[in-house]
C-alpha positions as CSV (number, residue, x, y, z in Angstrom):
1,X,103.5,71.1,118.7
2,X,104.1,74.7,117.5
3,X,101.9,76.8,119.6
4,X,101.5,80.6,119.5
5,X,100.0,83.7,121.3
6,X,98.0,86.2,119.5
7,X,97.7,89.2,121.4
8,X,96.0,91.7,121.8
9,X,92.6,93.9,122.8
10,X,90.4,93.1,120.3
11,X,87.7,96.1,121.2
12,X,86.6,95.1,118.6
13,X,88.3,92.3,116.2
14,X,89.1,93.8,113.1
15,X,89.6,92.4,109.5
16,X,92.9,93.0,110.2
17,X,93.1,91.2,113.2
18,X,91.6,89.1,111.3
19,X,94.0,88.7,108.7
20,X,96.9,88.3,110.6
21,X,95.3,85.8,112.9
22,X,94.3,83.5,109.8
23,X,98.3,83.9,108.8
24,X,99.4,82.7,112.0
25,X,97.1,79.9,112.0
26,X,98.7,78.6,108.5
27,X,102.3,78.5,110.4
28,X,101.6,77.1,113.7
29,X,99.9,74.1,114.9
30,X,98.0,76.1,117.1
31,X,96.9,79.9,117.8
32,X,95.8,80.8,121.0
33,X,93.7,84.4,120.3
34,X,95.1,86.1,123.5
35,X,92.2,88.9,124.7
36,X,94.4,91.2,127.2
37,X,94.1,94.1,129.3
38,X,96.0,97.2,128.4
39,X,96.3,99.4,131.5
40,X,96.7,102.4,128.9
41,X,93.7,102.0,127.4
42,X,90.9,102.8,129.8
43,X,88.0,103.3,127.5
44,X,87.1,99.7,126.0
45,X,83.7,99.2,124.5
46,X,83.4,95.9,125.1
47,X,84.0,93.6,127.7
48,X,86.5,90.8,128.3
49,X,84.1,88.1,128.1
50,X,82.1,90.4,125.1
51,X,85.3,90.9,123.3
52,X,86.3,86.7,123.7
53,X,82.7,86.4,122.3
54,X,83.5,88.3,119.2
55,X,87.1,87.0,119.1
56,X,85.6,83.1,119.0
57,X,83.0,84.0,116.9
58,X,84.9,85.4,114.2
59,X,87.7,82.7,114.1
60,X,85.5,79.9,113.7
61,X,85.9,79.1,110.8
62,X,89.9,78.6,111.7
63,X,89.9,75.2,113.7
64,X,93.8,75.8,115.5
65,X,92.5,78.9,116.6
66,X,91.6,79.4,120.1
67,X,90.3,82.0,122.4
68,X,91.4,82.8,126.2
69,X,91.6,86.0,128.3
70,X,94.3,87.4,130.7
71,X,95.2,90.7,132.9
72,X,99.0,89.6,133.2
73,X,102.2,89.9,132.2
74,X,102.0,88.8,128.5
75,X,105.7,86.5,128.9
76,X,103.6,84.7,131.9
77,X,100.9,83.3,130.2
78,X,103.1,82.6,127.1
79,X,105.7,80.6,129.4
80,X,102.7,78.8,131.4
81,X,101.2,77.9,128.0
82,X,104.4,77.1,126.7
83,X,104.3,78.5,123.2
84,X,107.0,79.3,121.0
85,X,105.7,82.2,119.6
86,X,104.2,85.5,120.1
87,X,101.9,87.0,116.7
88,X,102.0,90.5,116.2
89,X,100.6,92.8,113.7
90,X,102.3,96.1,112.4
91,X,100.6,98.7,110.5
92,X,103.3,101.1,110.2
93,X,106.9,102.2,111.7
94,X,105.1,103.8,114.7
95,X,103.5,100.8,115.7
96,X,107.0,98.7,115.2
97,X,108.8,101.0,118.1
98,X,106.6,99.9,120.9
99,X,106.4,96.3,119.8
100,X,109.9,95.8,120.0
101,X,110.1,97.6,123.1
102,X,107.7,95.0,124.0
103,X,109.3,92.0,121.8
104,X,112.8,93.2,123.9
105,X,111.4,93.0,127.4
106,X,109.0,89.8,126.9
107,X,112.1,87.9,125.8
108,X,114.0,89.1,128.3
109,X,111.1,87.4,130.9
110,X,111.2,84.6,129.1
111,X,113.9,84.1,126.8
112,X,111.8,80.8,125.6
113,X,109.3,82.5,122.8
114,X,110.3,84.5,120.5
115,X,107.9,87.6,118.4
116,X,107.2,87.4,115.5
117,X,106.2,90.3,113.3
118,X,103.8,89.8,110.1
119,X,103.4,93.5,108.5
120,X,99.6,94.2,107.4
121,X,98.1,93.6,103.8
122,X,98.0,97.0,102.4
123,X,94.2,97.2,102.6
124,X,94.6,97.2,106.3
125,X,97.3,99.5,106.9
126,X,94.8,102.3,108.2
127,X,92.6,100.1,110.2
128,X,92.4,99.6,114.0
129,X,89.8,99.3,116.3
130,X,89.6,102.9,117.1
131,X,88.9,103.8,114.0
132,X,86.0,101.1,113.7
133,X,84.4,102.6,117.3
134,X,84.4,106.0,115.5
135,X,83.0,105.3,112.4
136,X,80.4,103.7,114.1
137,X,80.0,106.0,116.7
138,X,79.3,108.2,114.1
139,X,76.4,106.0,112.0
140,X,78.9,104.8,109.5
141,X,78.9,101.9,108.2
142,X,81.7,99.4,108.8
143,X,80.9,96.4,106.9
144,X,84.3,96.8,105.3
145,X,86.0,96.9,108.4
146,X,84.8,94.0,110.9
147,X,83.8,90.0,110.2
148,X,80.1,90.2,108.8
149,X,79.3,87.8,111.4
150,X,79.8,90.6,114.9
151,X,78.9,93.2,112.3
152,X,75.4,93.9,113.9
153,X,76.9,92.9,117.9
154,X,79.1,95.8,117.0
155,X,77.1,98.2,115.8
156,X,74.1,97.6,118.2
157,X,76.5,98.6,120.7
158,X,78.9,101.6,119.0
159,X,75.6,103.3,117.5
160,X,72.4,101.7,119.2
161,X,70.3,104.6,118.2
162,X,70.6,104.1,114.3
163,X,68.8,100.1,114.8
């Protein structure tokens, strides 16, 4: 079985996320949705078990996709789930430096998976889930920018005041 990891924060999941998820899915047998901690972002919105929530909720409708959590070393949980592939988007160059920084050293841990790296559609090229938190932060609406089915979980908690 051809299993991959999808990485990532997913404060919150994204259309793009979204997008590349649904690719991966097509490729592998299976696609675990990997919620992770980054220790350089300190200001999450959502919890782990709030951002798995929206994560499950908005792959449903993909039935090799899968949700987990994890605080560790990314090439730990790929080798003890023995996958053959880590997912990874890539909006622009910028993005492409760290994650082969990152592609370089998780291989190097475990020389077993190999990263794989699907550029964005070009309607998602600006996207990310900063720029979701702010728009909302900010009253905006974001129905173009998330899965209409966390649309309101999102908002309810980036802009409670407006519902």
């Amino acid at each position: 079985m051809r299993l991959a990891v999808c990485p990532g924060s997913f404060d919150p999941v994204t259309l793009g996320h979204l997008d590349i998820i649904s690719r991966a899915a097509r490729l592998f047998d299976e696609v675990i949705v990997l919620v992770s901690f980054n220790p350089y972002k300190s200001n999450y919105s959502f919890t782990p078990e709030e951002r798995m929530d929206l994560a499950r909720r908005a792959t449903a409708h993909l039935p090799n996709v899968t949700v987990d959590c994890d605080d560790g070393l990314l090439a730990e949980y790929v080798k003890k789930k023995q996958a053959c592939a880590i997912v990874k988007g890539l909006r622009a160059v910028s993005d492409f430096e760290y994650e082969f920084q990152m592609s370089l050293a998780n291989k190097k841990m475990f020389p077993g998976a190999e990263t794989i790296f699907f550029t964005t559609d070009a309607g998602n090229m600006y996207l990310s889930s900063s720029l979701v938190k702010n728009i909302a932060s900010l009253g905006g609406d974001i129905s173009d920018f998330v899965p209409g089915c966390i649309l309101e979980d999102i908002q309810q908690r980036l802009f409670p005041k407006q519902r």
